[in-house]
Structures are given as structure tokens and as C-alpha cells.
N, C-alpha and C positions, 0 to 999 in steps of 0.2 A: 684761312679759317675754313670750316667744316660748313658745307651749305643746311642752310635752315630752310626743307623742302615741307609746304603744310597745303593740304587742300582747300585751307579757308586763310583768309583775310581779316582784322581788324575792321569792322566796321568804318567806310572810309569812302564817302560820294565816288571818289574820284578814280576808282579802282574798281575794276568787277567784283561783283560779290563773291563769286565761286569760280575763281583762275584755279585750271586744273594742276597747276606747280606753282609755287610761289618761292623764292629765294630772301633775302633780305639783311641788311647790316652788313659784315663784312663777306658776308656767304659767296660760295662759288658754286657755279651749276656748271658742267658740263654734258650734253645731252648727244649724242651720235646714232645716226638713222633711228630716231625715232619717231610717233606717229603722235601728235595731238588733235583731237576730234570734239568738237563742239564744246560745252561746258563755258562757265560767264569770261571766259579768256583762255589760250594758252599757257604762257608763261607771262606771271607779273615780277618782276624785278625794283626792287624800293632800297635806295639807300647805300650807297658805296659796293653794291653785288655786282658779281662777275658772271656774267651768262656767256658760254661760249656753243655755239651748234653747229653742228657738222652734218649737211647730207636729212635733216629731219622735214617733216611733214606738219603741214597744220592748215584742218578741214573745219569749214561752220564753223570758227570761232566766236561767237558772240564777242561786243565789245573790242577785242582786239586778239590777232595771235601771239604777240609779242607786245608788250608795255613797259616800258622801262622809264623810272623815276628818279628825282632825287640823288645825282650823281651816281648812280649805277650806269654800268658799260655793258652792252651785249652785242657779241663779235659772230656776225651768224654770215656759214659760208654754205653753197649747195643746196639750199632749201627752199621747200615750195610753201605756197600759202594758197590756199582755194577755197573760193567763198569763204571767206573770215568778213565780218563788219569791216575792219582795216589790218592789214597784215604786222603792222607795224605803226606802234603810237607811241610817243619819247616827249617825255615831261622834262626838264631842267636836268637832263641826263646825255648820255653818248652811245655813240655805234659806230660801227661799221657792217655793213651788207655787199657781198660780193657774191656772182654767180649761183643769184638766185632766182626763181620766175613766181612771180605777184598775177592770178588770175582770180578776175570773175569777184573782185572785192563791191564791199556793197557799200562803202562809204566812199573813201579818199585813200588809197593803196597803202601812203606812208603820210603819218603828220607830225610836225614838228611841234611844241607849245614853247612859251617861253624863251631861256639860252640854250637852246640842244644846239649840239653838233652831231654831224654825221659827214658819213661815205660812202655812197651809193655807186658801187662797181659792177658793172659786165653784168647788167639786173633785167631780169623785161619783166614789166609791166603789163600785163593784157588785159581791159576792161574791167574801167572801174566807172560805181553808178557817179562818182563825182571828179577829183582828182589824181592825178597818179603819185603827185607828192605835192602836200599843202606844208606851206611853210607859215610862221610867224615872223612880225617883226623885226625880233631879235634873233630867232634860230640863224643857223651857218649851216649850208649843207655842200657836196660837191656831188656832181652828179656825172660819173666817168662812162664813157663808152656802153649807154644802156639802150633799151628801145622801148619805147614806151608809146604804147597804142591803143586806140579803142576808147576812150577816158571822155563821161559826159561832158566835163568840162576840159580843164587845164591839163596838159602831161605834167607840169609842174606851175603851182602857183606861188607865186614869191613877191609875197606887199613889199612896199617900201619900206628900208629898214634892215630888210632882210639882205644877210648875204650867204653869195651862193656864185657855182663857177659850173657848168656848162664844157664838158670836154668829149667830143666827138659822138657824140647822141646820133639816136634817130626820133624822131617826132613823128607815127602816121595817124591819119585818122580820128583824132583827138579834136572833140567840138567847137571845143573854144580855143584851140590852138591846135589848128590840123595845118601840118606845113604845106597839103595842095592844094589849101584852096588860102590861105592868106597869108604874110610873110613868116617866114620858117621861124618858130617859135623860141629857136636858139640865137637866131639876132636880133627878133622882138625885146626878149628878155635881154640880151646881153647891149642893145642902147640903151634902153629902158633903167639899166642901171650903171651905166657905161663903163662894160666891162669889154665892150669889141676895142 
């Protein structure tokens, strides 16, 4: 299908009011080096839409740079997120992120809600005011080969409930789980939900 690109949103709590792109239904976005700047989000994605980015930018986002809903997928490789509220926010939706770098977020870098899934590949992380990935519950995440440092609290928070795998990380610096000063935050997490 043909992407259905609109500067505004249906009246909807749960979504910025003014995402500078918005996709939806069966729509596809595909977006390549391009720059998203401030405005009540980046990109929202709602409802079986295909987001793919390649190499793109997204600065002060309010709310989030990326949102994806409602069984929408978005496949974002090479891209930066700086100062955005959260770089990345996934409601009962899917992803993948690979070799990307997440700076300077003012909420929690990446959060899960709900049954999201995701793939968190060769990503850093650099200072966020709370987590570097907050998980629910029910979300699934993997979190492959990243570095994730700087983080008021957790590089990643993962309740009970929640599953998630842990594959060759770095952990530094991060408040509530700094691996030099209490035990390395990858086999916290991994007895924790006994996956060592």
C-alpha cells in the first residue's frame, strides 16, 4: 500500500498531537538520511505501517522520535536520536534498531508498553535522565552487542514478567546499575531472571 503521510493525528491521548510524519493502516514510509527536528514527535506509526529508516536524524523531539503502535513495524538502521523526550516508544507494536546512537534522551532512551517486541543491535546509548531501555511486563526485547552508559537509573529495566536476552553489552556508568561499582548489570539481570 501507498503510505498515508499527514501532519496531524486524530485526536488521540495516547499519541502526540502534532508527530511531524505520521503513517498508518497498511501504509509504508520509507525515509533515507533524513532530518526530523522538534515538533509533538517524529514519526508516529499506528496500525499494521511499515516504517523503514536508513541513516536519519531526529533532534528535540517532544514525546518521542519514533512511536510505533498497534502492530506497526519500524526497521531503523544508522540513526541518531538527540535530545528527543525518548528516542523510541513501542505500544503493542515491533522493531528492530541497529547501529544507531541514542544521546542526551530526557526521559528513558527506549520503552516498551504492553506485548512489544524488539532488537536492539550494535546501539549506544549515551545519557539518559532515567533509563536506557524500560521494559514492561509483557514486552520481549534482545539487547545485542550495545553500550549503554550514562543512564540516571537502569541501562535497562526489565520487571518480572518481562522477557529479554542480554548478548555481549557494555554496561558503564549507569546509576542504578553501574557495573563498577555493583555487580555487572548483565548477570544481575541474567539470575534475576535466570537466564545465566
Amino acid at each position: 500500500g501507498h503510505a498515508t503521510v499527514s501532519a496531524f493525528l486524530a485526536a488521540n491521548a495516547a499519541v502526540p498531537s502534532v508527530p511531524l510524519v505520521s503513517v498508518s493502516g497498511q501504509g509504508q514510509l520509507s525515509m533515507r538520511e533524513s532530518c526530523c527536528v522538534g515538533g509533538g514527535g517524529g514519526i508516529v506509526a499506528l496500525g499494521h505501517a511499515q516504517v523503514r529508516l536508513n541513516h536519519c536524524t531526529f533532534r528535540r523531539c517532544s514525546f518521542s522520535g519514533i512511536y510505533i503502535k498497534d502492530a506497526a513495524f519500524a526497521s531503523i538502521m544508522g540513526s541518531s536520536f538527540v535530545d528527543c523526550d525518548t528516542a523510541l516508544r513501542v505500544r503493542d507494536a515491533a522493531f528492530s534498531m541497529e547501529m544507531c546512537e541514542l544521546r542526551d534522551s530526557r526521559r528513558d532512551a527506549v520503552v516498551l508498553h504492553g506485548p512489544a517486541k524488539g532488537i536492539l543491535a550494535k546501539t549506544k546509548i549515551n545519557g539518559s535522565e532515567d533509563n536506557g531501555a524500560l521494559m514492561s511486563p509483557s514486552s520481549e526485547l534482545v539487547v545485542s552487542h550495545c553500550v549503554i552508559r550514562g543512564c540516571r537509573k537502569h541501562g535497562v529495566y526489565a520487571p518480572i514478567g518481562a522477557d529479554f536476552a542480554l548478548i555481549g553489552c557494555s554496561f558503564e556508568d549507569n546509576i542504578l546499575g553501574d557495573s563498577s561499582r555493583s555487580p555487572p548489570l548483565e548477570s544481575a539481570l541474567a539470575a534475576r531472571h535466570n537466564l545465566a
